[in-house]
C-alpha positions as CSV (number, residue, x, y, z in Angstrom):
1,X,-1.9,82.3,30.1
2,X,-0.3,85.8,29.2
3,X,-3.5,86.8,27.4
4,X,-6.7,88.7,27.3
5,X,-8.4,85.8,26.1
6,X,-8.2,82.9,28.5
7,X,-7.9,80.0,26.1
8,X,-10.0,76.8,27.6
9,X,-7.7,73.9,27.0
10,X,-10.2,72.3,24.7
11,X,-9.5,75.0,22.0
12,X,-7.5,74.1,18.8
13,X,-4.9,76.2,19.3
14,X,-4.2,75.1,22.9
15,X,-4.0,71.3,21.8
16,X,-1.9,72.0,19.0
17,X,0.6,74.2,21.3
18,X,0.6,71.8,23.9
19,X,1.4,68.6,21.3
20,X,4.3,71.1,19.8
21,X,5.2,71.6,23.3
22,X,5.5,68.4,25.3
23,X,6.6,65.6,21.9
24,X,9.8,64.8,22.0
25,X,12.0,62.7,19.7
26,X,11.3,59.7,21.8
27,X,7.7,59.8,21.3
28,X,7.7,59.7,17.7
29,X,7.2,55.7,16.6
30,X,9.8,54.3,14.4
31,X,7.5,54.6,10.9
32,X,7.2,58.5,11.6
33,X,10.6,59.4,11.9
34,X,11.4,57.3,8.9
35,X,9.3,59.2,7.0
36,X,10.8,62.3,8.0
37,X,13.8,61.5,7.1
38,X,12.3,60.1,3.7
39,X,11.2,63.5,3.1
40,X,13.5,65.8,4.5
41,X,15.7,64.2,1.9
42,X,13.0,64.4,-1.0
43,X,12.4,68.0,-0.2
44,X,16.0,69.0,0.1
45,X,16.0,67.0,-3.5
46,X,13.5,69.2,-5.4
47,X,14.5,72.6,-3.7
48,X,18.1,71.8,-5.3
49,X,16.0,70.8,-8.7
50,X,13.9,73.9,-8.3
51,X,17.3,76.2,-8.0
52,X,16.8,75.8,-11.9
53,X,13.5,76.9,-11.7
54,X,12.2,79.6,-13.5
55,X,11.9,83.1,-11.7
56,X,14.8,81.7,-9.2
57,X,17.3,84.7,-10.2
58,X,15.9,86.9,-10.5
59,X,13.8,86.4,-7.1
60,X,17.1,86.4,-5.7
61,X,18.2,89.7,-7.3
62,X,15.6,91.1,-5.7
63,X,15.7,90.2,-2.5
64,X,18.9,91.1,-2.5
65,X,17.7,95.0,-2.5
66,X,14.9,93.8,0.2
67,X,17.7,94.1,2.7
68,X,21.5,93.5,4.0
69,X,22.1,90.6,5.8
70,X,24.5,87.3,5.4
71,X,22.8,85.2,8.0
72,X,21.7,82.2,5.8
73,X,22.6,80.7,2.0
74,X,20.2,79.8,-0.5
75,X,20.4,76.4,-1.6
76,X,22.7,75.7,-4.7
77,X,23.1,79.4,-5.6
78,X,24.8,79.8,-2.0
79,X,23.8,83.6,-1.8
80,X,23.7,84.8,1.3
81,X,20.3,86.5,2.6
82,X,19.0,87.7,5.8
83,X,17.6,84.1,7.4
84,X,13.7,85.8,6.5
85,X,14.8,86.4,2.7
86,X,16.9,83.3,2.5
87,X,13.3,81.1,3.9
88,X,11.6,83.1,0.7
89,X,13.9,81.7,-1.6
90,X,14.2,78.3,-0.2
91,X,10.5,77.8,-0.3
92,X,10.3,79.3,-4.3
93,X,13.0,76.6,-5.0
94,X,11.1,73.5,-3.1
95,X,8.0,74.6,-5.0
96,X,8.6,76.2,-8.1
97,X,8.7,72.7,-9.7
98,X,5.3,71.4,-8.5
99,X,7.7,68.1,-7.3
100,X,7.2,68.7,-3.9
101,X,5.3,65.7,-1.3
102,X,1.2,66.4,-0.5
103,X,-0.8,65.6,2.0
104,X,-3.9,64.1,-0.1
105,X,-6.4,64.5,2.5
106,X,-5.3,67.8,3.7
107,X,-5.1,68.7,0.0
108,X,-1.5,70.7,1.2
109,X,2.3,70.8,0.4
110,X,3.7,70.7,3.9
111,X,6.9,70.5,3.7
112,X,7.9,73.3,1.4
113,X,7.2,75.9,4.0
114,X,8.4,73.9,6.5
115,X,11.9,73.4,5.1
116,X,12.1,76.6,3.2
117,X,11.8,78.0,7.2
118,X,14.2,75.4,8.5
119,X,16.9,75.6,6.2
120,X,17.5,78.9,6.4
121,X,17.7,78.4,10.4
122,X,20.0,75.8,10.5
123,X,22.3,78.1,8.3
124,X,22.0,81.0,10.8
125,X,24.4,79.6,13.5
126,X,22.5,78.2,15.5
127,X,23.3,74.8,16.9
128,X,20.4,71.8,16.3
129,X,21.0,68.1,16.2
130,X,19.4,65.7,13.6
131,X,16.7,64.6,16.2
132,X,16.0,67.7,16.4
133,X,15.5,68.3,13.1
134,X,13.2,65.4,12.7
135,X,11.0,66.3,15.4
136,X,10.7,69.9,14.0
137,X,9.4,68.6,10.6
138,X,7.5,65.7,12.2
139,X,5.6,68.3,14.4
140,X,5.6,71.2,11.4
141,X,3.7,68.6,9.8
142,X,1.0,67.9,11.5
143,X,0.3,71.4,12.4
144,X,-0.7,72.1,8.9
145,X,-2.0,69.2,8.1
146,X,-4.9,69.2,11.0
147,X,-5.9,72.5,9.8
148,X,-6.4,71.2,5.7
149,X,-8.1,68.2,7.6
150,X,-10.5,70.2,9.4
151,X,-11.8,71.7,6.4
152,X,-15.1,70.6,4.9
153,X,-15.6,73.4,2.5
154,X,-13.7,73.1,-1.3
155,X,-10.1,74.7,-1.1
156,X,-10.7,78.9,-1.7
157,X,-7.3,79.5,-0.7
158,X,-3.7,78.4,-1.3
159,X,-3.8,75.9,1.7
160,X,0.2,74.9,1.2
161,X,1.0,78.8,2.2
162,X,-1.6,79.3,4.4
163,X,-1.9,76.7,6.5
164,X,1.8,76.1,5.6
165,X,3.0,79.1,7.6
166,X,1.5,77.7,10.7
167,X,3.6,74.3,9.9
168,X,6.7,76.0,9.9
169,X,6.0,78.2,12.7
170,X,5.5,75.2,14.7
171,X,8.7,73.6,13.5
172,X,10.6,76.6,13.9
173,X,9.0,77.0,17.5
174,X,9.8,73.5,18.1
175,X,13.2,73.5,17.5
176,X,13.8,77.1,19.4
177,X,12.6,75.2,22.2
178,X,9.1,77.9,22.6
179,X,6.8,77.3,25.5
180,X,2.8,76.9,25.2
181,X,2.5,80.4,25.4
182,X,5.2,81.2,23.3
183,X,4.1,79.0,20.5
184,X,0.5,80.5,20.8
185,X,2.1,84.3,20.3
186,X,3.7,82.8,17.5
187,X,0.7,81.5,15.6
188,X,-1.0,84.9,16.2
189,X,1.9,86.9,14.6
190,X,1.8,84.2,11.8
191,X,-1.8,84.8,11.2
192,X,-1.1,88.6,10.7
193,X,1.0,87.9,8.1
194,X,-0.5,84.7,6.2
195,X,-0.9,85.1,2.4
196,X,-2.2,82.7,-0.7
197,X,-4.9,82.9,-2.9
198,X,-5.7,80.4,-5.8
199,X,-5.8,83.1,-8.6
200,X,-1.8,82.5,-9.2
201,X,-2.5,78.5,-9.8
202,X,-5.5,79.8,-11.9
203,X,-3.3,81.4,-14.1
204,X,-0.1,79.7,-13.9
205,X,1.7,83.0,-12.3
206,X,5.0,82.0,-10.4
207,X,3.6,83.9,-7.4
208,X,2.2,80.7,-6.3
209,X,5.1,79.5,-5.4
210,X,6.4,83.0,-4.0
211,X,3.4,82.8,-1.9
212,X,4.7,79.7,0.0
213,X,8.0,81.5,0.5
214,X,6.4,84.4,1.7
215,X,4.1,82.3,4.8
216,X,8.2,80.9,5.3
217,X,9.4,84.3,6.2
218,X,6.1,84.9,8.3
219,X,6.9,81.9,10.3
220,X,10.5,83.0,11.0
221,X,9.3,86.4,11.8
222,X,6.3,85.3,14.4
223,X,9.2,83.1,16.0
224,X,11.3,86.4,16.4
225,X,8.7,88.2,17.7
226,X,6.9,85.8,20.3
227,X,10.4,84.9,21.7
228,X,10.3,88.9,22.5
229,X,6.9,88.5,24.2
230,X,4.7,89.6,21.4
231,X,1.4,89.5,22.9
232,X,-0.2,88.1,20.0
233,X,-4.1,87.3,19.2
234,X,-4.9,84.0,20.8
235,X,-8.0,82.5,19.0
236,X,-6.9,82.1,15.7
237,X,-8.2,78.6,14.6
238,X,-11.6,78.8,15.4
239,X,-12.4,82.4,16.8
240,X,-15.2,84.6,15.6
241,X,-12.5,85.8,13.2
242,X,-10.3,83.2,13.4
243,X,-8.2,80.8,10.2
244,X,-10.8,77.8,9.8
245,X,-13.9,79.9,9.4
246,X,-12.5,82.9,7.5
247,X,-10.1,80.8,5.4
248,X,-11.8,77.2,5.0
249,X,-15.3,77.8,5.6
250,X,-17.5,74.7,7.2
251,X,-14.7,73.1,9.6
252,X,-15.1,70.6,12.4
253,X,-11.7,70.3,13.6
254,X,-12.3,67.9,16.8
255,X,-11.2,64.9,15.1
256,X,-7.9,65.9,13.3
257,X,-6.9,67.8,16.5
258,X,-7.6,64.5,18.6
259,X,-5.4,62.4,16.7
260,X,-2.8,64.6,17.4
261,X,0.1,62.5,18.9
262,X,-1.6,58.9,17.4
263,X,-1.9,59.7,14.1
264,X,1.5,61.3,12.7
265,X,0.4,62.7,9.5
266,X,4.2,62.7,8.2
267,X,3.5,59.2,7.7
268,X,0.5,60.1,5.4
269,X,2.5,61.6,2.6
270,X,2.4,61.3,-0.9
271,X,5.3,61.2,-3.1
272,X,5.0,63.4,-6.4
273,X,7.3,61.1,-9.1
274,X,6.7,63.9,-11.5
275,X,7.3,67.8,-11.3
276,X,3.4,68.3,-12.4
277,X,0.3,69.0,-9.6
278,X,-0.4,66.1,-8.0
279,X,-4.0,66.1,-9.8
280,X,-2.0,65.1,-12.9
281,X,-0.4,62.2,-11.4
282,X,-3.1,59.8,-11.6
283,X,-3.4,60.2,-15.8
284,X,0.6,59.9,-15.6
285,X,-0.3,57.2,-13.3
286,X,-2.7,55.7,-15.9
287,X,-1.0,56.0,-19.4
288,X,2.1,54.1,-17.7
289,X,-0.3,51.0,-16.7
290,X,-1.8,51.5,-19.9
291,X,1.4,51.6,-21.9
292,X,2.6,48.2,-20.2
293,X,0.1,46.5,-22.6
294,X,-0.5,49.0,-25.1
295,X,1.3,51.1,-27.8
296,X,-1.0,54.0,-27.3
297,X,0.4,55.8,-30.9
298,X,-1.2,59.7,-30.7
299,X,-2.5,58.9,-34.5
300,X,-4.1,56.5,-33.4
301,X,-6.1,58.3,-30.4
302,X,-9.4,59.3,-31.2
303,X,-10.1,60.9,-28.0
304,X,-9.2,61.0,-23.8
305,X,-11.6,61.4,-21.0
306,X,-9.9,61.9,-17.4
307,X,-12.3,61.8,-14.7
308,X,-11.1,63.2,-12.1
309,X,-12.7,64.4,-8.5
310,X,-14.3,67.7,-8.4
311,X,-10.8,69.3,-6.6
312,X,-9.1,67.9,-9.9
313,X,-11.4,69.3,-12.4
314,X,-11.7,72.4,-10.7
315,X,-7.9,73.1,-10.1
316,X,-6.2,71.2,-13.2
317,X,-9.4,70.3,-15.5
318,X,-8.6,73.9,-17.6
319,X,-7.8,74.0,-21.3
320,X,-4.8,73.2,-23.2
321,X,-3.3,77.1,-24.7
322,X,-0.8,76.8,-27.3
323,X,2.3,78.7,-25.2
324,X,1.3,78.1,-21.6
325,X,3.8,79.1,-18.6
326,X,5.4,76.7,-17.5
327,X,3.2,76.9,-14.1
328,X,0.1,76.4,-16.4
329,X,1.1,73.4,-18.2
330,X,2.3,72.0,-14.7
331,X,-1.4,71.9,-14.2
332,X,-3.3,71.2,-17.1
333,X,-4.6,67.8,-17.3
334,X,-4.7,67.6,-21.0
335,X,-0.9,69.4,-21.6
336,X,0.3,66.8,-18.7
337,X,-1.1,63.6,-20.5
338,X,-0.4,64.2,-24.1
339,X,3.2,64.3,-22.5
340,X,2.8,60.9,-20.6
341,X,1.5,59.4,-23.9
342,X,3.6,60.8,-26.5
343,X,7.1,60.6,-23.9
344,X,5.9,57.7,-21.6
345,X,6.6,59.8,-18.7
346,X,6.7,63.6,-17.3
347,X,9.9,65.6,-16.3
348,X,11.6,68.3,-15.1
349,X,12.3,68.6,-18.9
350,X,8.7,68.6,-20.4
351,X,8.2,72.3,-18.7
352,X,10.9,73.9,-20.4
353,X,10.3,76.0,-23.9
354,X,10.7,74.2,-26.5
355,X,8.7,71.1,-25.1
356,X,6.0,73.8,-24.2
357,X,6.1,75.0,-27.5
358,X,5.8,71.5,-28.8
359,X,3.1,71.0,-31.9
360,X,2.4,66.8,-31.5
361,X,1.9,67.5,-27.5
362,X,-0.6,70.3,-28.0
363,X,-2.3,68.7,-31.3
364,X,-2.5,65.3,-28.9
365,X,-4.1,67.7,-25.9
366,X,-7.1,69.4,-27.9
367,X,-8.6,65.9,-27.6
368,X,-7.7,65.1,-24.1
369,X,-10.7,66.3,-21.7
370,X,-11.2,66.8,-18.1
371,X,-14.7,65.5,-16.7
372,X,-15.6,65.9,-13.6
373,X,-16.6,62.8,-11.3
374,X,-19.5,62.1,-9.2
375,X,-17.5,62.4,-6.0
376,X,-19.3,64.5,-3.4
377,X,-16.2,64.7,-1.0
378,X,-14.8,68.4,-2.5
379,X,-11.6,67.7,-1.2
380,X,-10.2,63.9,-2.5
381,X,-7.6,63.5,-5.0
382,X,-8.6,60.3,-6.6
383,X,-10.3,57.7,-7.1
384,X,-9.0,58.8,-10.7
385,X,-10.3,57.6,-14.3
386,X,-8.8,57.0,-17.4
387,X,-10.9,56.1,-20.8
388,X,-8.9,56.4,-24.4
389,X,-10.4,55.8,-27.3
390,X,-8.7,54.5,-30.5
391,X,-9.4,55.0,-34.0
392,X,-10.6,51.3,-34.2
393,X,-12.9,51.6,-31.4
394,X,-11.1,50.2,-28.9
395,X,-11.8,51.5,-25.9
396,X,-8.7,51.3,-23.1
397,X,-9.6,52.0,-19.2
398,X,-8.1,52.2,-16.1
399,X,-9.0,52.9,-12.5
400,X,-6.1,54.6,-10.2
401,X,-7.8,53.9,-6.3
402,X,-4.1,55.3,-4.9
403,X,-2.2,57.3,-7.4
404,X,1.5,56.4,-7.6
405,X,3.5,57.6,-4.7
406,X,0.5,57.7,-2.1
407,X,1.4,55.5,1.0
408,X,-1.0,52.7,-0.7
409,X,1.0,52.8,-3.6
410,X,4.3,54.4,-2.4
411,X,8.0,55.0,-3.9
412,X,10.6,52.4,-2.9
413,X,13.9,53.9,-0.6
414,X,15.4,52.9,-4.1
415,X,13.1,55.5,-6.0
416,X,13.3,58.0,-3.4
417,X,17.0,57.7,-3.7
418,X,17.0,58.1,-7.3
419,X,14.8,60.9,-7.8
420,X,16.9,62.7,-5.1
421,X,20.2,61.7,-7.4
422,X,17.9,63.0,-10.4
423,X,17.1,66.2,-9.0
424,X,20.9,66.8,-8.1
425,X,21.5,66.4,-11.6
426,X,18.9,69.1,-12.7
427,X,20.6,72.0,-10.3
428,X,21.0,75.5,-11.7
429,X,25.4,74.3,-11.4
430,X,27.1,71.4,-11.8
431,X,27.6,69.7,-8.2
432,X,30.0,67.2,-6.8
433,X,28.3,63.6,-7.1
434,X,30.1,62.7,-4.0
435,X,28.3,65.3,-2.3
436,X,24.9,64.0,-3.4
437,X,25.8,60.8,-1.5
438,X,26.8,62.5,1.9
439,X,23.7,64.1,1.9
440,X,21.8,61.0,1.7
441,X,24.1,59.6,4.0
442,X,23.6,62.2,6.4
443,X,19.9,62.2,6.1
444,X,19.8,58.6,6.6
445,X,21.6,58.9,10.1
446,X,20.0,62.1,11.3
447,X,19.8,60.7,14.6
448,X,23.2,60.3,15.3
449,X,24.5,64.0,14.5
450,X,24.5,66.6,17.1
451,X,24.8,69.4,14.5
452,X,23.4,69.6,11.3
453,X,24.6,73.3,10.6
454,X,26.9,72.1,7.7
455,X,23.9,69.9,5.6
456,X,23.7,73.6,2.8
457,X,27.7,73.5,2.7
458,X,27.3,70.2,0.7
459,X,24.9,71.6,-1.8
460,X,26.9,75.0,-3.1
């Protein structure tokens, strides 16, 4: 090993290099690279979406003045970026709209750094076939995803950016065709650089999202300097100083690394069908079983309880305000299911001002209240809880075990499709509808292309 430190094969870092390193397309069962492809296509969905999101232009405008450079295009907008700016902006799009995929038990967004990276590599010239591809994101994937696993400590930091950027250095490793070593020196320079805190989610400050596109330049930069030889630090999962004790805390990761290669955590991903956190979904989730049988008339509420896991309450349980961001609202419990009531579902839509600004929601809100469960595991999404009480003392419940879109309760290809040709609609432009189909025509054969370079000329 080109290091100071010689890494004993049993280290974290060392397994996950090697797995990067030796799985090839043909190792990857059936059900995984389906799922890849399920997402690639979601994620490619919502970053088009999020080109409407808010901040997008005038993130571009500025980094514009960050540097000269046409190397890749920003999705819809078609600007051309240096490939590290272009990944920033890519990333802000897939997020912006909170209508990304999650990895529930990793508590992350994986693929938003991932693809945010990817994209604007593929755009850069470079040559890479649609196995490839899916082996990139299947790989990117699970790199993050051990790390959130690992964790046994509540979430202190943004996990989708920070572990994130060490997804999409692996997929951009994979797919640059890095050795062990090479991947290693990559992680180190990605560790340098890592960034996200959960003050921006607090507040419902678009840096959030500009977090996740800032870990999607760091990959592409650690990629650019390992393949130079960077000697990088080595240690960075679980040395003295290393990611899962400065940034998560208690860890044991011997498990989640283990399964690496049997369990393919792209096959573990939740769907969000609404552009809210996923710890709203379940309340969406709830009101639409509810509203099946019920009416569920706001004058008629007397009160809500949602209770929700500990993450829930602690990351979505806050207040309704009376002119939230759009970022807050995205994940406030109480803004999020007065919508679901009053509008029987949530969209892109219910985030923009004059919904936001909207008297009935915010009247219907101030008696909607987060409650924290008994759940001891800090980091679960659901079980989930939903208890309305009407005027004539009715009382309507629900229990969500798997909320909607989880792999226990998944989206149809029909939905998938759908929210894809949704989220088409929504783009900052009018595009082509005919486009819309190649793409999902394209994604659906990845296998068979041998270049993939022209997938962003469809979407300007």
């Amino acid at each position: 090993m080109n290091s100071q430190i010689d890494l004993e094969h049993s280290n974290p870092v060392y397994i996950l290099a090697k797995f990067i390193s030796e799985t090839k397309y043909e190792t990857i069962p059936i059900e995984a690279t389906k799922a890849s492809k399920t997402f690639i296509l979601d994620t490619l969905g919502v970053g088009i979406a999020g080109s409407n999101g808010p901040w997008v232009e005038s993130l571009i405008k500025i980094v514009q003045e960050w540097g000269a450079g046409k190397d890749s295009r920003v999705l819809v907008h078609g600007t051309k970026l240096p490939k590290s700016s272009a990944a920033i902006v890519n990333a802000y799009q897939i997020h912006c709209l909170e209508y990304d995929c999650v990895n529930e038990d990793a508590v992350l967004h994986p693929m938003a750094t991932i693809m945010g990276a990817i994209l604007s590599e593929i755009d850069s010239g470079k040559v890479y076939s649609g196995k490839e591809l899916i082996t990139a994101v299947t790989v990117g994937v699970d790199s993050s995803s051990v790390l959130g696993l690992s964790s046994r400590s509540p979430m202190r930091f943004f996990r989708p950016s920070t572990a994130g950027a060490f997804g999409a250095t692996a997929a951009i490793a994979k797919l640059r065709g890095f050795n062990i070593d090479e991947i290693i020196n990559a992680f180190g320079a990605t560790y340098g650089q890592i960034s996200g805190t959960l003050q921006p989610h607090l507040e419902g400050s678009p840096v959030l999202g500009m977090q996740i596109g800032f870990c999607a330049r760091a990959a592409i930069a650690a990629c650019d300097l390992a393949k130079e030889g960077l000697n990088g630090p080595k240690d960075v999962f679980s040395g003295k100083y290393g990611y899962l004790s400065l940034f998560e805390g208690e860890y044991d990761y011997e498990k989640a690394f283990n399964n690496l290669g049997s369990v393919w955590q792209v096959s573990k991903l939740s769907h969000k069908p609404f552009p809210s956190g996923r710890l709203t979904h379940g309340m969406v989730d709830g009101v639409q079983r509810l509203k099946k049988n019920n009416k569920l008339e706001p004058d008629e509420i007397e009160n809500i309880r949602c209770i929700v896991p500990p993450l829930a309450h602690r990351l979505t349980g806050r207040p309704d305000i009376e002119n939230p961001e759009p970022n807050y609202a995205k994940l406030c419990i109480p803004f999020v299911t007065a919508t679901a009531i009053i509008e029987g579902t949530v969209d892109v839509n219910h985030f923009e001002k004059e919904w936001l600004l909207n008297k009935e929601v915010h009247k219907l809100a101030k008696r909607i209240k987060s409650i924290e469960s008994d759940e001891k595991n800090p980091n679960v999404m659901s079980p989930q809880f939903l208890e309305i009480f009407l005027k004539n003392k009715e009382i309507l419940k629900v229990t969500i075990p798997s909320i909607y879109g989880h792999p226990d309760n998944p989206l149809s290809d029909e939905e998938n499709k759908n929210k894809f040709l949704n989220a088409w609609k929504s783009a900052s432009k009018i595009l082509d509808p005919s486009k819309a189909e190649k793409v999902i025509s394209i994604v659906e054969n990845l296998e068979s292309l041998d270049n993939i370079s022209g997938l962003i000329d469809l979407t300007i």
